[in-house]
N, C-alpha and C positions, 0 to 999 in steps of 0.2 A: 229590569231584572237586576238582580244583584249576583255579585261574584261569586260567594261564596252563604248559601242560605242556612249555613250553621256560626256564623262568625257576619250578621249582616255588614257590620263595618268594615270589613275586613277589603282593603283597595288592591294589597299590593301581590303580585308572585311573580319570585324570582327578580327580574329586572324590568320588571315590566310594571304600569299602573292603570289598571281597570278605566276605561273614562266611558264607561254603557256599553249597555247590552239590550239587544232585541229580539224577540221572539216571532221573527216574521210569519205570514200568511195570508192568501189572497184566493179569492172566490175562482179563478184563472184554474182550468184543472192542469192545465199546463204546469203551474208553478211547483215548482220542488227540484229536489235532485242537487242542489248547489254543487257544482263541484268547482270553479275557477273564480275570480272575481278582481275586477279593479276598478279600485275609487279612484277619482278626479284627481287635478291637484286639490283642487279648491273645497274637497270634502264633500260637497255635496250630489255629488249623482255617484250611483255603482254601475255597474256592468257584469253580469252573472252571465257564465253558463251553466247549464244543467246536463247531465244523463241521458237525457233524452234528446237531443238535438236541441235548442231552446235558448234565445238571447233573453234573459231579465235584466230589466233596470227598474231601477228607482231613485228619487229623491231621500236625500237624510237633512232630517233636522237637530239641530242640538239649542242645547239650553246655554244660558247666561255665561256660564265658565266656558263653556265650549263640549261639555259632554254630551254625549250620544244619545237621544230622546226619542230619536222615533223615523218613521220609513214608510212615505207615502208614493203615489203617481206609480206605482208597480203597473209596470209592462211585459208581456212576455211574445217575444217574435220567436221564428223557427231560427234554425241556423241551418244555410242551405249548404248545397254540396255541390259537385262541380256543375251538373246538371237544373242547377238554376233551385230543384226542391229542398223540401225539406231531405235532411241526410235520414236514412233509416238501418233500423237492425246492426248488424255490425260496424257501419260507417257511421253510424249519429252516436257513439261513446264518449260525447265532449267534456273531456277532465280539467283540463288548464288552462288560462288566459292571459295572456299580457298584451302588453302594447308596445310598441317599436319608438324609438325615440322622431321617426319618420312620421307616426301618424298610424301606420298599418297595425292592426290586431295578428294574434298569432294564439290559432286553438290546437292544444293536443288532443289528441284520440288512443282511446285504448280498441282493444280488438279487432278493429284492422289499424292498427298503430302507425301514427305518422302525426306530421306537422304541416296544416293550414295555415297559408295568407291571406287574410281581407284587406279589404281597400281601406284605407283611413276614412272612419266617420265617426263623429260625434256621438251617435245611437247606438254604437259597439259594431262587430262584425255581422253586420243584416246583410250584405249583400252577398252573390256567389264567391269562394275561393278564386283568389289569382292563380296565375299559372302555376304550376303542381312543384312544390318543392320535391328535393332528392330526399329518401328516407335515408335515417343513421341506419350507418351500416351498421348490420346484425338483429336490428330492430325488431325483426319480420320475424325473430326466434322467441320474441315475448309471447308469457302465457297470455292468455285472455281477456283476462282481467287484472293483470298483473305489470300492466304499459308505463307508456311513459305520461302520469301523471304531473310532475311537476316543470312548468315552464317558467322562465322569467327572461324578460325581452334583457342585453345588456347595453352598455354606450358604442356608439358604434355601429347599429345592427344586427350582431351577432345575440343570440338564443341560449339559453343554456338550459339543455334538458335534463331532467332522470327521472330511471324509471321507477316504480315502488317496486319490482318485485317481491320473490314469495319470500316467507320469514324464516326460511331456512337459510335462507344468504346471509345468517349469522353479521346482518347488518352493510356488508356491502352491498353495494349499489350500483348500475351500472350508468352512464352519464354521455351525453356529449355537447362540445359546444361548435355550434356554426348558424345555419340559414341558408339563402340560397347559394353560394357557393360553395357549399359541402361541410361536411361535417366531421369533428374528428373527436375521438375518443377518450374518455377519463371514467375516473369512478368517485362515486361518495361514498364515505365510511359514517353513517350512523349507529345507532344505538337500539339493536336489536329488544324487544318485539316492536319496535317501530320502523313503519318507513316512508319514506317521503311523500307527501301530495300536492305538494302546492313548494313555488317560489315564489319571489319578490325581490324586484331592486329596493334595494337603501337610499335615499337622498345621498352619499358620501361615496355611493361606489359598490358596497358589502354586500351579501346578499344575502335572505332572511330564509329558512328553510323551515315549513310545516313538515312534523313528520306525525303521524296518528297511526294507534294501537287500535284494538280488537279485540274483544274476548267475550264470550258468553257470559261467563260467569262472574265478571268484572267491569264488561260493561265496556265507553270508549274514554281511551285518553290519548292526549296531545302532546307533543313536544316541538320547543320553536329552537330554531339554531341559527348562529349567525356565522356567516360564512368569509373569509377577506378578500376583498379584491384582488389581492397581492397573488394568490394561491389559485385560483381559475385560472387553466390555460390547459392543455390537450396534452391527453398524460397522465396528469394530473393525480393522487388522491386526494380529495377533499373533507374537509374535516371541518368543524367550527365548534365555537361558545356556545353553549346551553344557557339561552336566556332565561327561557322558563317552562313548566309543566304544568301542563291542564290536567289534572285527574279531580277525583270527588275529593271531598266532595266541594271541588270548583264546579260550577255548572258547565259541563260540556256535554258533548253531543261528538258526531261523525265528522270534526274538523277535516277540510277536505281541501280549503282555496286561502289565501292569505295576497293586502296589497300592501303596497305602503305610501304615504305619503309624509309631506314638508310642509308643516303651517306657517303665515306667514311670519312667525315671530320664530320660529328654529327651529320647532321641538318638531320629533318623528313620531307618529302614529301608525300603527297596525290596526287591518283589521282581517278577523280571521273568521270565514262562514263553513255552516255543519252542512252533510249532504244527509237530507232525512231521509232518502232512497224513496220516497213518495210511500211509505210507511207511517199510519196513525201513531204509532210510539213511538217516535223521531220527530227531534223539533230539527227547522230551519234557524238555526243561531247565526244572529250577524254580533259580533264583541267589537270595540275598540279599547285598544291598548296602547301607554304613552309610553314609548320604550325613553328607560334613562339614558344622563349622557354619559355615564362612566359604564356603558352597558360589551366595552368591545374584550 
């Protein structure tokens, strides 16, 4: 797919440089919903979750230069709940995903909102929740569907959460950073009609923030933010650099999950996946993007 289908040439936005785009799908009724997602180091495997309770993975392949060509071996497992099953109805809301520098997976949930531990496995979080983290406090006052979407594991073990709430919060956001030993408080200041869905650690530390709009009558757009190291800490407002915006006509879709990784020659890529809500007019967009180095 190309970036931009009025401008085929067209590689670059903002700070960032297009390197593929895929339009995934799989015979699996299971498959859809993307909302969390982390690549490998090594680029080649994902790890999705979905909406619907649901671990997806797959293989990526790229071409000669190293760009983004294509998305085979797609698997889709449950993701279970304390109880050994699959999570259902208000428990199976699986919005965010990262990975612990330990090994362990960490999925957030909207609608009964809170933060799960898996065991460290190669295959993503397949097996039951470890023993029951503490919810942030206040947590349990989010709307619905209005939780805490964006995770990102950080160095250390500590988490940093926020939630997307509703778009009357004129852009703030409510936030915290901890894990099992508890959690404590901050906010994000974005950029109203957007709000946050997804985190990501940076290879240097920073951390990269999806935030995605809504509108009927205009359809979805994206916005990526970069966050500093320096500025996380409990308390906190947080703030970053506007790398870039996905709107039309850039191809996007329901940006929902963002990872990052470190190739082995330096450079930092993103990539960023749509939740098509298991809706025939909604694609599953998987992007990678070569973020610059003068991008802080």
């Amino acid at each position: 797919m190309r970036l931009d289908d009025s401008q085929p040439d067209r590689r670059v936005v903002g700070s960032l440089t297009f390197r593929g785009g895929l339009a995934l799908s799989d015979a699996d009724a299971g498959f859809g919903g993307l909302s969390g997602i982390v690549v490998d180091p090594g680029g080649r495997r994902f790890v999705a979750v979905s909406d619907r309770s649901a671990v997806v993975t797959g293989t990526l392949d790229y071409d000669d230069v190293g760009d983004l060509t294509g998305a085979r071996d797609i698997t889709v497992e449950p993701l279970l709940d304390i109880d050994g099953k699959q999570a259902k109805f208000n428990r199976g809301d699986s919005e965010g995903l990262t990975r612990l520098p330990d090994g362990r997976w960490a999925v957030s949930f909207e609608r009964w909102h809170r933060v799960e531990l898996y065991a460290s496995n190669p295959v993503g979080p397949v097996t039951k929740p470890l023993p029951k983290l503490p919810r942030p406090p206040g947590i349990q006052s989010a709307e619905g569907n209005s939780g805490p979407e964006a995770v990102a594991g950080l160095p250390g073990g500590r988490m940093l959460l926020l939630e997307e709430g509703r778009e009357e919060n004129a852009g703030l956001h409510r936030g915290w950073i901890g894990g099992p030993d508890g959690w404590q408080s901050l906010t994000y200041r974005g950029k109203a009609p957007y709000r946050p869905t997804d985190a990501a650690l940076l290879p240097d530390g920073d951390v990269v923030v999806l935030e995605r709009r809504a509108s009927i009558l205009s359809g979805f757009g994206a916005r990526i933010v970069r966050v500093p190291a320096t500025s996380i800490e409990a308390g906190a407002e947080l703030s970053g650099t506007e790398l870039a915006v996905l709107e039309a006509p850039i191809s996007t879709d329901n940006f929902e999950g963002i990872s990052a990784i470190r190739t082995p020659d330096g450079r930092t890529m993103l990539y960023v996946v749509s939740d098509d809500n298991f809706w025939g007019l909604q694609r599953t967009l998987l992007m990678m993007f070569e973020l610059g180095p003068q991008s802080k």
